[in-house]
N, C-alpha and C positions, 0 to 999 in steps of 0.2 A: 480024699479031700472033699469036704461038701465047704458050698458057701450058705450061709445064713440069708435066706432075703428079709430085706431091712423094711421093715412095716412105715411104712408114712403114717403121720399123724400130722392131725387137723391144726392148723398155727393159732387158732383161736382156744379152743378146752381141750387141747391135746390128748383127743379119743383117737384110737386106731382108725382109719380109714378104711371105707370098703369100695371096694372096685366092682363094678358089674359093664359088660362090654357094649355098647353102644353109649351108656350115659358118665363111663370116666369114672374117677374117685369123688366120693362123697360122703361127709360126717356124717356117720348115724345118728345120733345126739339131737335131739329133739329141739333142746332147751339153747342148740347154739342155732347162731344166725350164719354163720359160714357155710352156707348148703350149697352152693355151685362154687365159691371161690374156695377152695380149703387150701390153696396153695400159698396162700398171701399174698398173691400179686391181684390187680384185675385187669382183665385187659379184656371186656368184654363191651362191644360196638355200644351199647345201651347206658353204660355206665361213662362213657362220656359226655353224654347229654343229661344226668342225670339232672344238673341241677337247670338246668335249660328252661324249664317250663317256669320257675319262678323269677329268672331273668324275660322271660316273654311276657310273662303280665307283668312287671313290674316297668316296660318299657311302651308296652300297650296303654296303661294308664298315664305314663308321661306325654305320650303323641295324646290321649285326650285331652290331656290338662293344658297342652299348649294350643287346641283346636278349642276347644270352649275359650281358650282367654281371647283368642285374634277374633273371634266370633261375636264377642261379648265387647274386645273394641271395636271393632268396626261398627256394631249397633249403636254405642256410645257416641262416636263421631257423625253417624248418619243420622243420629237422634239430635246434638249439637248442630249439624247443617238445617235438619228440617226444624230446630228453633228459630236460626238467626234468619231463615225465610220467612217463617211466618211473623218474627220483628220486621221486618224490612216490608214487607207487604201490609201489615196496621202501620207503618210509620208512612210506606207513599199514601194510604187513604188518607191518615191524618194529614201530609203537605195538601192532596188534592180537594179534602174539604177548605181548609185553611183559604188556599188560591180561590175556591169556589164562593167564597163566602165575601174575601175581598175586590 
């Protein structure tokens, strides 16, 4: 009785797989992109984060964008205060001329 060992092939371009002992099974095939995953699953710590870095800047520019706007009101408003001061300061010289005169 012999049994046949059943050669695994790669789930991407269904090349044979080669085995070598410390680095596991890997598709020879140049031209495929399945070079560490050939099993079709991924279950590798890095590939959960994969898309992570373009969710972190895209969430880094939103905390700007809402830091420049409270920034840019509050200058607004303390721009609006130090106007209606300097009204209010030409308008008491104007009553104290006015009073001065009469």
């Amino acid at each position: 009785m012999t049994f046949k060992k059943e050669s695994k092939r790669c789930y991407k371009c269904n090349t044979k797989l080669k085995h070598y002992a410390g680095v596991g099974d890997f598709c020879p095939n140049t031209k495929c992109d399945a070079i560490d995953n050939v099993n079709g699953f991924d279950d590798s710590f890095v590939s959960r984060f994969k898309n992570k870095g373009e969710e972190l800047v895209r969430l880094i520019k939103q905390a700007f964008n809402i830091a420049v706007t409270v920034v840019l009101s509050f200058l607004f408003i303390v721009g609006i205060l130090a106007f209606c001061y300097c009204l209010f300061v030409i308008y008491i010289e104007i009553i104290s001329q006015f009073f001065r005169i009469v």
